[in-house]
Jmol script that loads the backbone (N, CA, C; Angstrom):
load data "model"
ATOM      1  N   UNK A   1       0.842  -1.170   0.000  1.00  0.00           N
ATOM      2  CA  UNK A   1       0.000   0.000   0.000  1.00  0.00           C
ATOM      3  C   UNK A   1       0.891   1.239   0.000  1.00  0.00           C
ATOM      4  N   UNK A   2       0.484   2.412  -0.702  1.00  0.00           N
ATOM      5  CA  UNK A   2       1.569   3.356  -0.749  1.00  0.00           C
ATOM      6  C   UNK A   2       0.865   4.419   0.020  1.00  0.00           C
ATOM      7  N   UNK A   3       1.840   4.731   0.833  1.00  0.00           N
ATOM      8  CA  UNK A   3       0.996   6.062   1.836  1.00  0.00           C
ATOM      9  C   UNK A   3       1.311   7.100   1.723  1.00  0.00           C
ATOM     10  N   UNK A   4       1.634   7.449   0.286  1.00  0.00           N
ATOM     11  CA  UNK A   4       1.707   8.667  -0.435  1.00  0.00           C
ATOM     12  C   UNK A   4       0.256   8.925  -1.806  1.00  0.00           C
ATOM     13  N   UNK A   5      -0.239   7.911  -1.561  1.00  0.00           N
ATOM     14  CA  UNK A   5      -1.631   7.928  -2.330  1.00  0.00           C
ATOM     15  C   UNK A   5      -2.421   8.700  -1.246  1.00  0.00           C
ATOM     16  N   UNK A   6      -3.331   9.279  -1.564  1.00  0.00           N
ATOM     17  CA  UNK A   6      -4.294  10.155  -1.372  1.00  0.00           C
ATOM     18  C   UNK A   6      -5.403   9.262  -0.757  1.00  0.00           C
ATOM     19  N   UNK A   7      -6.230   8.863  -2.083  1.00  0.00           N
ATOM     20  CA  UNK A   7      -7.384   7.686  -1.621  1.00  0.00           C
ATOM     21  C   UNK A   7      -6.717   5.933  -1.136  1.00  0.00           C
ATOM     22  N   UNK A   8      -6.931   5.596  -0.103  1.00  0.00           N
ATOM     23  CA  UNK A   8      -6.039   4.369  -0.026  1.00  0.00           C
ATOM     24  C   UNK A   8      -6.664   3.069  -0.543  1.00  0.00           C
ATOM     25  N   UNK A   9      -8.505   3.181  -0.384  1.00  0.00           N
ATOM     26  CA  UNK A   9      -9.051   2.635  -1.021  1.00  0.00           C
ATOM     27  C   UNK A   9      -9.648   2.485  -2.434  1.00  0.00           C
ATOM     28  N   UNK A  10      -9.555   1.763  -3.388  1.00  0.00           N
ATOM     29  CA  UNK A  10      -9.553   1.862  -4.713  1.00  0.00           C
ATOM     30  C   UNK A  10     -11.090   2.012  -4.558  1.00  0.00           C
ATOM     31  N   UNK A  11     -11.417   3.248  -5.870  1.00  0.00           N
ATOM     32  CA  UNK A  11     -12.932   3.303  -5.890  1.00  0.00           C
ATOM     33  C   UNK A  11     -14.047   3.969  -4.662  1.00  0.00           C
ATOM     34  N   UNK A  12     -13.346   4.186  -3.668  1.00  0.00           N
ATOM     35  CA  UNK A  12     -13.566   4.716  -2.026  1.00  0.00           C
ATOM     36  C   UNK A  12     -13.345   6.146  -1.980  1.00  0.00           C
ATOM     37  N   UNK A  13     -14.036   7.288  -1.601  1.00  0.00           N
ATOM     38  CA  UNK A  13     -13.434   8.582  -1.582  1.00  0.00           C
ATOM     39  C   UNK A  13     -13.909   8.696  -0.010  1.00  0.00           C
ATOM     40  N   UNK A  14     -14.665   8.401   0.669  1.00  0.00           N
ATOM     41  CA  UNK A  14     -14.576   8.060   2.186  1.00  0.00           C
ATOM     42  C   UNK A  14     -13.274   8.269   3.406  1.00  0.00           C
ATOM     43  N   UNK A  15     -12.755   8.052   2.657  1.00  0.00           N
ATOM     44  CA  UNK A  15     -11.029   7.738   3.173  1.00  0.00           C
ATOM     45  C   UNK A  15      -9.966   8.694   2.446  1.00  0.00           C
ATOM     46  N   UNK A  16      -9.349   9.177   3.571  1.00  0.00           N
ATOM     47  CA  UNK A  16      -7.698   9.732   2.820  1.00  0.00           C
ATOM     48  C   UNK A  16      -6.523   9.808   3.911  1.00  0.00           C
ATOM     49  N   UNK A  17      -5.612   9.320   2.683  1.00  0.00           N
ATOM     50  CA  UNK A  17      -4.428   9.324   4.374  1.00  0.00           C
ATOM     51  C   UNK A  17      -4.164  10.785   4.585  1.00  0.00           C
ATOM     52  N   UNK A  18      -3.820  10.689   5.349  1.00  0.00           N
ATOM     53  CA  UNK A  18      -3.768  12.442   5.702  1.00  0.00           C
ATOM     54  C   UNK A  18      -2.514  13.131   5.472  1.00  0.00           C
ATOM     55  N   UNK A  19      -1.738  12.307   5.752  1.00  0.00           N
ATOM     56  CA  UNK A  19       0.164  12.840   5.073  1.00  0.00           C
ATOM     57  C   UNK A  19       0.076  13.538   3.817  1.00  0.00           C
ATOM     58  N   UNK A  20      -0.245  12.689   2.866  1.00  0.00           N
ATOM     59  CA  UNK A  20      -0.350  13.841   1.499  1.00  0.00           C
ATOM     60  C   UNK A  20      -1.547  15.089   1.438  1.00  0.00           C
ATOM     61  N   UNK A  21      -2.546  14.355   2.317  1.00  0.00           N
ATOM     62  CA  UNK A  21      -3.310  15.394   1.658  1.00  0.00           C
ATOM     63  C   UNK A  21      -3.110  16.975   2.800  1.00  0.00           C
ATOM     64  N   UNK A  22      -2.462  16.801   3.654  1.00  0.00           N
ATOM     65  CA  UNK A  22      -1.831  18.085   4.644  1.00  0.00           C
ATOM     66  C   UNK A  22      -0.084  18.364   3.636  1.00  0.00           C
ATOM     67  N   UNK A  23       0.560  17.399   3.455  1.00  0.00           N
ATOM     68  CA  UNK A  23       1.383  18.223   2.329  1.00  0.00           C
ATOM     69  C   UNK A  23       1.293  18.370   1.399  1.00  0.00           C
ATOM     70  N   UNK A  24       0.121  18.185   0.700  1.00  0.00           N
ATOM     71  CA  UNK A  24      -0.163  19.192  -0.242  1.00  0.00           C
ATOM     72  C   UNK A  24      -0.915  20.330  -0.656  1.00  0.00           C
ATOM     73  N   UNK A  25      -1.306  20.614   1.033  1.00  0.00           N
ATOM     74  CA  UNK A  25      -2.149  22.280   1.306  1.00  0.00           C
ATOM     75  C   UNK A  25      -1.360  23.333   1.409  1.00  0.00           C
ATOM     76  N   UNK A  26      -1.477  23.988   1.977  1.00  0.00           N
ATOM     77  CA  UNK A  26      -0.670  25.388   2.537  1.00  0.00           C
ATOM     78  C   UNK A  26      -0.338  25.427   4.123  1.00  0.00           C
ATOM     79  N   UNK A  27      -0.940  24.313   4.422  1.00  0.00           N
ATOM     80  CA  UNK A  27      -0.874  24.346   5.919  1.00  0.00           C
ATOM     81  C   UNK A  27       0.391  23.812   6.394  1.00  0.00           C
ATOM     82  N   UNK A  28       1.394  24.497   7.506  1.00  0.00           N
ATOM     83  CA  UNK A  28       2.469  24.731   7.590  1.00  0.00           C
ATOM     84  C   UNK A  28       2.912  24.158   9.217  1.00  0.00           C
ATOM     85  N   UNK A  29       1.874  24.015  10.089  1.00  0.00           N
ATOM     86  CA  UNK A  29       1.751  23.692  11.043  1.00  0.00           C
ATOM     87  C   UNK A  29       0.687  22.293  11.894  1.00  0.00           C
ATOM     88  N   UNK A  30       0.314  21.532  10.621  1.00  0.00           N
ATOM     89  CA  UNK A  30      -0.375  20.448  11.091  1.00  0.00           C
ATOM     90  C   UNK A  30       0.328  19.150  10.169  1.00  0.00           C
ATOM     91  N   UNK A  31       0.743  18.344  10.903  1.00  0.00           N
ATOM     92  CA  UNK A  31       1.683  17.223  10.722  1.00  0.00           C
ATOM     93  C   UNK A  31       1.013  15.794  10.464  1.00  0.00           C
ATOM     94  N   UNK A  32       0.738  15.178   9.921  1.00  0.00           N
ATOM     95  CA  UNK A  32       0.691  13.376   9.944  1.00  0.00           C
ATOM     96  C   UNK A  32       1.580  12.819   9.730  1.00  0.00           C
ATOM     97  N   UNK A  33       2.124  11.258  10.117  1.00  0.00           N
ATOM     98  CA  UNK A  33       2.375  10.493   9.751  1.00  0.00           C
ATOM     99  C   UNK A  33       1.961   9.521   8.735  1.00  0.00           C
ATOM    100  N   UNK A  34       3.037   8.797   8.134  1.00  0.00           N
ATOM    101  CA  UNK A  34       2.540   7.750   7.148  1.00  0.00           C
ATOM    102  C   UNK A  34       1.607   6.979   7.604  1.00  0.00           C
ATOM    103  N   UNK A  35       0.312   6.529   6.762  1.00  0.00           N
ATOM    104  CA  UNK A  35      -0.762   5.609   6.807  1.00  0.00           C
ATOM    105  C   UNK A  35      -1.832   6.132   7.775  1.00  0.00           C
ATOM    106  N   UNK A  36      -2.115   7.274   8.386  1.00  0.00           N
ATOM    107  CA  UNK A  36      -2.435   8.102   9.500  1.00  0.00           C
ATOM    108  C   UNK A  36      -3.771   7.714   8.157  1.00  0.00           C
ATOM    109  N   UNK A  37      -5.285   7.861   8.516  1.00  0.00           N
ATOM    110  CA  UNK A  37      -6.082   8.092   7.833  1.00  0.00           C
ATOM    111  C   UNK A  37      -7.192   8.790   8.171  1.00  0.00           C
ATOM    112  N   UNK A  38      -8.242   9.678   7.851  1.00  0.00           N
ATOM    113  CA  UNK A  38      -9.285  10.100   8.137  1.00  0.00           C
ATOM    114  C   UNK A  38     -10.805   9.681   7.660  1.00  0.00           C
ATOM    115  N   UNK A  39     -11.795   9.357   7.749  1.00  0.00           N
ATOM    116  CA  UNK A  39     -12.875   9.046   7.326  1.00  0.00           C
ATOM    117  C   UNK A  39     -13.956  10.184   7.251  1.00  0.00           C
ATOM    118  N   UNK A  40     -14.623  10.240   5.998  1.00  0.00           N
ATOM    119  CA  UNK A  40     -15.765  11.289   6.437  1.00  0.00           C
ATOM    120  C   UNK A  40     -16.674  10.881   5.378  1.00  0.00           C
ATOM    121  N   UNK A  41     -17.808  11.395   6.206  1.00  0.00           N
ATOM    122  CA  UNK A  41     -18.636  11.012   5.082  1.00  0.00           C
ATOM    123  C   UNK A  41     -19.209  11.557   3.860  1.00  0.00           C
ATOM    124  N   UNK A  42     -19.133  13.095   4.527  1.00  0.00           N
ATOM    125  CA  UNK A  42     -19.221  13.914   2.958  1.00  0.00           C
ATOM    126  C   UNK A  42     -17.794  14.189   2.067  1.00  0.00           C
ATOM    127  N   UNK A  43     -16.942  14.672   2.564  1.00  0.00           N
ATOM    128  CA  UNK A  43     -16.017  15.015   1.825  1.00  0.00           C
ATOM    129  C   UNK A  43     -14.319  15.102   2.702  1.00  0.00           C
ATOM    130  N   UNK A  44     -13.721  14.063   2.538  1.00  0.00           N
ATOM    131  CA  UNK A  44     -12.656  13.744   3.241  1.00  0.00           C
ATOM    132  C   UNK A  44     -11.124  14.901   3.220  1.00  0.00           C
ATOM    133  N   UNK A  45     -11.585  15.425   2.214  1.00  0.00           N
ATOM    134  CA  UNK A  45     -10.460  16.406   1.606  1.00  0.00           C
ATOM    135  C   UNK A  45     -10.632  17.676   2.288  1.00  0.00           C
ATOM    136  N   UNK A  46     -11.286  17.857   2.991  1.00  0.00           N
ATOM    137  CA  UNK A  46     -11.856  19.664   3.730  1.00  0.00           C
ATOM    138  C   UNK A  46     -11.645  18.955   5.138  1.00  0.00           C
ATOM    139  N   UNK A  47     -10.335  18.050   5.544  1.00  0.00           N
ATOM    140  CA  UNK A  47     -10.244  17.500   7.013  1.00  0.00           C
ATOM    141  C   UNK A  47      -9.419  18.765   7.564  1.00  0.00           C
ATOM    142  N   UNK A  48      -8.671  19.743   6.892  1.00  0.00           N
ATOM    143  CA  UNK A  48      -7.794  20.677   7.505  1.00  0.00           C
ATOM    144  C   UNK A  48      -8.733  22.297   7.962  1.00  0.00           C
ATOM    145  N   UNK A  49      -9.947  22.013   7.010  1.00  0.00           N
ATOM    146  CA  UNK A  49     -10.774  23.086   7.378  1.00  0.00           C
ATOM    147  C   UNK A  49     -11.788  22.791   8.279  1.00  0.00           C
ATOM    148  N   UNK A  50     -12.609  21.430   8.260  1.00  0.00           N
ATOM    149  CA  UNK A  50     -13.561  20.817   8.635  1.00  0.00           C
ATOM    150  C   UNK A  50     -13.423  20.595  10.362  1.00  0.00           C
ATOM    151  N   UNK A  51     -11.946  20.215  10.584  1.00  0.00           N
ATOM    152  CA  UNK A  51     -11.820  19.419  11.930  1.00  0.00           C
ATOM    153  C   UNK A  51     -10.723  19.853  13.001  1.00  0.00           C
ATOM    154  N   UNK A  52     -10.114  20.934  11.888  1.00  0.00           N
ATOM    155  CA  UNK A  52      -8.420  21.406  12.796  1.00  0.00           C
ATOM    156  C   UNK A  52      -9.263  23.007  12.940  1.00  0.00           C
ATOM    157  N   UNK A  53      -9.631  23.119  14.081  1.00  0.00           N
ATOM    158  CA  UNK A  53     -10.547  24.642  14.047  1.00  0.00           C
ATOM    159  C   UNK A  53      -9.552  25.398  15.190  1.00  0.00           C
ATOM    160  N   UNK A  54      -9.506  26.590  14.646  1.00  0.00           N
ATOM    161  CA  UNK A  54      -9.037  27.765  15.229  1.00  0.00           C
ATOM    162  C   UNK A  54      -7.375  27.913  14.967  1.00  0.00           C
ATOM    163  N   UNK A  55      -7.121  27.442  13.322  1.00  0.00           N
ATOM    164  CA  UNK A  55      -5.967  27.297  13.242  1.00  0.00           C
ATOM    165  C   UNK A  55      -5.307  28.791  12.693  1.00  0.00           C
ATOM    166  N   UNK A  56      -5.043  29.210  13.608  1.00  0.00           N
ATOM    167  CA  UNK A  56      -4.844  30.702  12.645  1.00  0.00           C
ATOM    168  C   UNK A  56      -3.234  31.187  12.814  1.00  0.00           C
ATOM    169  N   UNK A  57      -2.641  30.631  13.656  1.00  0.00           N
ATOM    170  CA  UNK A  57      -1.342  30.691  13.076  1.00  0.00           C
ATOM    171  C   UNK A  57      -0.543  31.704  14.255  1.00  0.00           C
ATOM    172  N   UNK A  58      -1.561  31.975  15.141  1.00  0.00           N
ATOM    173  CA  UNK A  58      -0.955  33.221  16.096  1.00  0.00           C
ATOM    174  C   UNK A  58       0.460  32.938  17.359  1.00  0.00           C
ATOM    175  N   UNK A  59      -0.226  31.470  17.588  1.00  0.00           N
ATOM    176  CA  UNK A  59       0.438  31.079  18.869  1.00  0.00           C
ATOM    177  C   UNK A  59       1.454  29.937  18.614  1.00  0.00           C
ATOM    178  N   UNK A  60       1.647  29.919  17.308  1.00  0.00           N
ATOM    179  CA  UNK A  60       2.921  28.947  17.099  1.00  0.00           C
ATOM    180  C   UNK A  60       3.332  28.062  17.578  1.00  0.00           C
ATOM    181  N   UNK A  61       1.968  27.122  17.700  1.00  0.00           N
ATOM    182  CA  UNK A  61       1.749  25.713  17.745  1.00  0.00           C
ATOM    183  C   UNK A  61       1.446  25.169  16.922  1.00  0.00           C
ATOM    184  N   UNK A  62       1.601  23.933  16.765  1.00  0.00           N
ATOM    185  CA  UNK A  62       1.469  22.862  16.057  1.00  0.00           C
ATOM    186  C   UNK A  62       0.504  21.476  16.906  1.00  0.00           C
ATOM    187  N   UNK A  63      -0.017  20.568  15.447  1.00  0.00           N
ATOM    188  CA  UNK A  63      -0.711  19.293  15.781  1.00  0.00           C
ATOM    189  C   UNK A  63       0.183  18.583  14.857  1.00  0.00           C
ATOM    190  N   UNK A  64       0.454  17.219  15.819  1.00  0.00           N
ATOM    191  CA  UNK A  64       1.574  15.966  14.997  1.00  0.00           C
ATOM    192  C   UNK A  64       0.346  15.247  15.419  1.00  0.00           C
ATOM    193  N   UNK A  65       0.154  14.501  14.357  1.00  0.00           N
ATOM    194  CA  UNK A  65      -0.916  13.381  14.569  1.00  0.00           C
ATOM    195  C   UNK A  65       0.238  11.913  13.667  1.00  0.00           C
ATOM    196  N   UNK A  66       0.409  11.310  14.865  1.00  0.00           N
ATOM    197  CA  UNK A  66       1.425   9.974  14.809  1.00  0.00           C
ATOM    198  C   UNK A  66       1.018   9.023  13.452  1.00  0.00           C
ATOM    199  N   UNK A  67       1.860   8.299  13.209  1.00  0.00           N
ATOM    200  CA  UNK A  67       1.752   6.972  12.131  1.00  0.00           C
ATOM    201  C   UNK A  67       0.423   6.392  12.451  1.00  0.00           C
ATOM    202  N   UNK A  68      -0.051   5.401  11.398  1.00  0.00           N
ATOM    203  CA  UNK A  68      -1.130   4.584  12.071  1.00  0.00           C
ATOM    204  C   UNK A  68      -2.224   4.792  12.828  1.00  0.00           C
ATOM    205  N   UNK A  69      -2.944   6.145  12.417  1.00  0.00           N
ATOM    206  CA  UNK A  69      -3.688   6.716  13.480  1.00  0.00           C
ATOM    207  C   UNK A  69      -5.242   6.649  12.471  1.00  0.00           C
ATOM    208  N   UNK A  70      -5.940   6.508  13.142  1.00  0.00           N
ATOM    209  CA  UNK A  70      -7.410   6.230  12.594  1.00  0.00           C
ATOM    210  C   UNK A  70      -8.192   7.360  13.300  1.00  0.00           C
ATOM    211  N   UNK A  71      -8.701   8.407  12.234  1.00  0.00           N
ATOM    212  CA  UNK A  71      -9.464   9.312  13.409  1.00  0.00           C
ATOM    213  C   UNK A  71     -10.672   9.523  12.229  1.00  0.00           C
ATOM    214  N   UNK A  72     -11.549   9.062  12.656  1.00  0.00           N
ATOM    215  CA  UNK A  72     -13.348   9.081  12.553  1.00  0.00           C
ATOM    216  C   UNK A  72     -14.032  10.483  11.877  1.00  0.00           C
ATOM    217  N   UNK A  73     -14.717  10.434  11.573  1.00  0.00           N
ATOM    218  CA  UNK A  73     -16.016  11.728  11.111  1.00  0.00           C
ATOM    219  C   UNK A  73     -16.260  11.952  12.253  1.00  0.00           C
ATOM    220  N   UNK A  74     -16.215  13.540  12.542  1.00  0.00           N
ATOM    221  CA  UNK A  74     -16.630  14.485  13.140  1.00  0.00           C
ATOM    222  C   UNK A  74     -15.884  14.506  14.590  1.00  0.00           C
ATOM    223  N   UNK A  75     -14.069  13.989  14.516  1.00  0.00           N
ATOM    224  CA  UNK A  75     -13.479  14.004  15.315  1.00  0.00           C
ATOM    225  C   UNK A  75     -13.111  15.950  15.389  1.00  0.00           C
ATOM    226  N   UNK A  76     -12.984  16.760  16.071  1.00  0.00           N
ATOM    227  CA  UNK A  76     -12.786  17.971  15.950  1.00  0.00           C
ATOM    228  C   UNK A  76     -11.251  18.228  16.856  1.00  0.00           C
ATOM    229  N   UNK A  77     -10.282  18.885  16.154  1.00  0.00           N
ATOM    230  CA  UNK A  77      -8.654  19.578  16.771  1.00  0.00           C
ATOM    231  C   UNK A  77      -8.911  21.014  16.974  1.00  0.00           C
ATOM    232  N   UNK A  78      -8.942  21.100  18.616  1.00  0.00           N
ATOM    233  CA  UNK A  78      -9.487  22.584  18.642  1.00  0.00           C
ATOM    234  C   UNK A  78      -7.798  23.154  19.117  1.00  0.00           C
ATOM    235  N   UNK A  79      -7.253  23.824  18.508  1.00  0.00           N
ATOM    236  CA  UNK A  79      -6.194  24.731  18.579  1.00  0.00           C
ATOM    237  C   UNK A  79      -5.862  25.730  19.123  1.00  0.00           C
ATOM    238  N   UNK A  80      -4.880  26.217  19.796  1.00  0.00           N
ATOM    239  CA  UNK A  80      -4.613  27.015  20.930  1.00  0.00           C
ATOM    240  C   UNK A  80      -5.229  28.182  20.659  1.00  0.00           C
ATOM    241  N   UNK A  81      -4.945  28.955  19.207  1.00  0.00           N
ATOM    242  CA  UNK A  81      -5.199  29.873  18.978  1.00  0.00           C
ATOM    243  C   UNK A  81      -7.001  30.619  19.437  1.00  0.00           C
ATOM    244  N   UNK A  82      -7.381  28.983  19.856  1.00  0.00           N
ATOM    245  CA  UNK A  82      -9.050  29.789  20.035  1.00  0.00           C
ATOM    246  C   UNK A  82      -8.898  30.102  21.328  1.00  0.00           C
ATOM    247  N   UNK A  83      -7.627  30.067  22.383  1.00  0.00           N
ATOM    248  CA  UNK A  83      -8.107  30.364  23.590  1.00  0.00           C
ATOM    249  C   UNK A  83      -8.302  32.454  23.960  1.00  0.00           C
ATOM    250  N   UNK A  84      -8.805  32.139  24.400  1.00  0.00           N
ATOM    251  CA  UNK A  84      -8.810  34.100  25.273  1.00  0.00           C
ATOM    252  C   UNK A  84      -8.212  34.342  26.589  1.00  0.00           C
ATOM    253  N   UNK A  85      -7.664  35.332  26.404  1.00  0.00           N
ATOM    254  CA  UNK A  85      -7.432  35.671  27.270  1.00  0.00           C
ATOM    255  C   UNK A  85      -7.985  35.987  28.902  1.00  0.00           C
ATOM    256  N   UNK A  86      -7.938  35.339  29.863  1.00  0.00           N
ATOM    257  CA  UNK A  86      -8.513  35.275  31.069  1.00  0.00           C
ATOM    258  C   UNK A  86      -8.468  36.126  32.356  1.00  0.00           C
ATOM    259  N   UNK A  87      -7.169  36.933  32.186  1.00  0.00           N
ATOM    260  CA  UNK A  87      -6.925  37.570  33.092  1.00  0.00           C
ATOM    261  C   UNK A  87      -7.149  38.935  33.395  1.00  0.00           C
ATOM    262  N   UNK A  88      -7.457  39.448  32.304  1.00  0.00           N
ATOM    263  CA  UNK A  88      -7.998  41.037  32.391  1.00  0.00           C
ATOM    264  C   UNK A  88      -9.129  41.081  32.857  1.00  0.00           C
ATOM    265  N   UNK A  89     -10.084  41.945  32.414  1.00  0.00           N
ATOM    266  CA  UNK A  89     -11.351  42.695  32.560  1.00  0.00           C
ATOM    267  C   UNK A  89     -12.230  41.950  32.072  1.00  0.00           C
ATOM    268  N   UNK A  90     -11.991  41.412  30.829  1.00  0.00           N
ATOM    269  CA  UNK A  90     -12.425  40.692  29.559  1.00  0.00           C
ATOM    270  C   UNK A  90     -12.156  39.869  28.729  1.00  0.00           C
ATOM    271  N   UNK A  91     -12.674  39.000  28.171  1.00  0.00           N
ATOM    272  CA  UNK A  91     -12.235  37.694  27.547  1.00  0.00           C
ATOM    273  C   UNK A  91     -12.188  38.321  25.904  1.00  0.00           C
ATOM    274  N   UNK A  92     -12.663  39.412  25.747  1.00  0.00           N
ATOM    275  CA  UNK A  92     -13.044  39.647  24.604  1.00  0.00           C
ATOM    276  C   UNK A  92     -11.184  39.479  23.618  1.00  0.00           C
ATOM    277  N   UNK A  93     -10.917  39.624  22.561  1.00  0.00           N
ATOM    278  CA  UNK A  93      -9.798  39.059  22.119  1.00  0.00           C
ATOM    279  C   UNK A  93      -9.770  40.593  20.910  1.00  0.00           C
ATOM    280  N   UNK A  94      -9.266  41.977  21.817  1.00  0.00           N
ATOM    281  CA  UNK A  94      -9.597  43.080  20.410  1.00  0.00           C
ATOM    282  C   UNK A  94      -8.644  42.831  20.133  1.00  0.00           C
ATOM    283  N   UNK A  95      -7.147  42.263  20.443  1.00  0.00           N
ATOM    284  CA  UNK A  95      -6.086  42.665  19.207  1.00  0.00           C
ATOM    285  C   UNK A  95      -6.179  41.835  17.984  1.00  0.00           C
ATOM    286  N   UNK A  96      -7.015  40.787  17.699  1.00  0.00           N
ATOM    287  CA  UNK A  96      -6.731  39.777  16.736  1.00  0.00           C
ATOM    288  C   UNK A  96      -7.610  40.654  15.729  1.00  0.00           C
ATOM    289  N   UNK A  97      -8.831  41.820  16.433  1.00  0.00           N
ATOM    290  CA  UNK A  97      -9.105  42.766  15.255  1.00  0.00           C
ATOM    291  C   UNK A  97      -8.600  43.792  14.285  1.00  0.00           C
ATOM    292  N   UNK A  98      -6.983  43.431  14.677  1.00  0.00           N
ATOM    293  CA  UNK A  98      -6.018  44.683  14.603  1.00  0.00           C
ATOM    294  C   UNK A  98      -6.597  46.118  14.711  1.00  0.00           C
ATOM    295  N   UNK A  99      -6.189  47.147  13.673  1.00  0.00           N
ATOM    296  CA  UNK A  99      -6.354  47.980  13.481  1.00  0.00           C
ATOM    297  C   UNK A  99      -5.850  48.784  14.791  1.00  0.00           C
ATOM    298  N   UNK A 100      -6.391  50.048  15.378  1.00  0.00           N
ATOM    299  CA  UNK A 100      -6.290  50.867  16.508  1.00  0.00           C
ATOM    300  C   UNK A 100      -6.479  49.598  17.689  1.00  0.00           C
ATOM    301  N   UNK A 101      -6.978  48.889  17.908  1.00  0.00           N
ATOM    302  CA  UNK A 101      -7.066  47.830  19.101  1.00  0.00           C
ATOM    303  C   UNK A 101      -5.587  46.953  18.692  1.00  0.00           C
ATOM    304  N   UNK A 102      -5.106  46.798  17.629  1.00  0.00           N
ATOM    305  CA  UNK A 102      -4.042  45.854  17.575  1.00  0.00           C
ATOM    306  C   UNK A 102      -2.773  46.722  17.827  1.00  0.00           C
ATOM    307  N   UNK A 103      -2.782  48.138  18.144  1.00  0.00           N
ATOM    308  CA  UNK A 103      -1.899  49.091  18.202  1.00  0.00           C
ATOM    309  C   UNK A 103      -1.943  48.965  19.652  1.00  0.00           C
ATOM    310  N   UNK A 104      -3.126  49.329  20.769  1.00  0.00           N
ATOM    311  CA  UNK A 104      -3.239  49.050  21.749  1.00  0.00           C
ATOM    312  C   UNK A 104      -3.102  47.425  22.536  1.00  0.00           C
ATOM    313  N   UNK A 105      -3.762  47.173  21.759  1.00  0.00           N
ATOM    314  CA  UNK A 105      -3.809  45.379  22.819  1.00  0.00           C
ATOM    315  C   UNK A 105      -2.937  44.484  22.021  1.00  0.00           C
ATOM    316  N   UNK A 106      -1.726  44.186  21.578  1.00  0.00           N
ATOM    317  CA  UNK A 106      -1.031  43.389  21.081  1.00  0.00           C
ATOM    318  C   UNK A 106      -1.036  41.996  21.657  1.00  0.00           C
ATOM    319  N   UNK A 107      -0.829  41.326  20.680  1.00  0.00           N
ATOM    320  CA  UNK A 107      -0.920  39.645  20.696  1.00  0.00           C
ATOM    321  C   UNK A 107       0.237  39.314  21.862  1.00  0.00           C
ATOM    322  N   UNK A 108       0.966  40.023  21.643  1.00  0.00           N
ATOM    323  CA  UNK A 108       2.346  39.621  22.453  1.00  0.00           C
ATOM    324  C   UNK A 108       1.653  39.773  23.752  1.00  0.00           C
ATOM    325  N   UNK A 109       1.517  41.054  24.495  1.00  0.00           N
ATOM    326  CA  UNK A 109       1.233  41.228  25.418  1.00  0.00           C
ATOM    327  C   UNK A 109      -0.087  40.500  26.228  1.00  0.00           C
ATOM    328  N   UNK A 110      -0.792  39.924  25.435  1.00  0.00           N
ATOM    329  CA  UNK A 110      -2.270  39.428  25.896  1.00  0.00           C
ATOM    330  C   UNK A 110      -1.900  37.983  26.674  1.00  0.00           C
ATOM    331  N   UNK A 111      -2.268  38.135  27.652  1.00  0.00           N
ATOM    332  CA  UNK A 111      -1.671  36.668  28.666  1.00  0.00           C
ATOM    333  C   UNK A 111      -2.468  35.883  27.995  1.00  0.00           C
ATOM    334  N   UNK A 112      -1.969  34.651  27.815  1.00  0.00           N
ATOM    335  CA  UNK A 112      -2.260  32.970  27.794  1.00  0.00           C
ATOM    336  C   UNK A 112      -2.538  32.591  28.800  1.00  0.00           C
TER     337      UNK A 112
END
end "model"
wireframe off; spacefill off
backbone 0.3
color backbone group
């Protein structure tokens, strides 16, 4: 079986290993291993939009999802980037609106 194929099952679009189909997005920070596979039932190829949520790139983390890994329809990777900030006044998150709030409330400064 080659785990650089896309569909692993012949005739099956249900299934995709996930190694190729994350290196061959744009996505720079979500990892598989060989033979790693995903299942879905509508459309297996939207697993980086569909299931890796809140990936926005702020907090410079990463997801390694190991060799040999079987992960199901409607498994969801919720990512650091959705957390807020807890310690102020407010949870509200204005610097990610930039503009005049991203001048004031910077990403850097906003506690984790």
């Amino acid at each position: 079986m080659d785990s650089n194929r896309l569909f692993p099952i012949k005739d099956f679009k249900n299934t995709v290993f996930l190694k190729p189909l994350i290196e061959d997005g744009n996505v720079t920070n979500v990892h598989a291993g060989e033979y790693s596979y995903y299942s879905d039932f509508e459309d297996p190829t939207q697993f980086l939009t569909k299931n890796v949520l809140y990936n926005f790139g702020i907090s410079g983390n990463s997801l390694h999802i190991g060799k040999f890994c079987a992960i199901a329809n409607g498994v969801k990777f919720i990512m650091p980037d959705a957390n807020h900030a807890t310690s102020g006044i407010t949870t509200f998150p204005f610097a990610v609106f930039g503009e005049k709030w991203g001048e004031v409330f910077t990403l850097i400064r906003l506690p984790i």
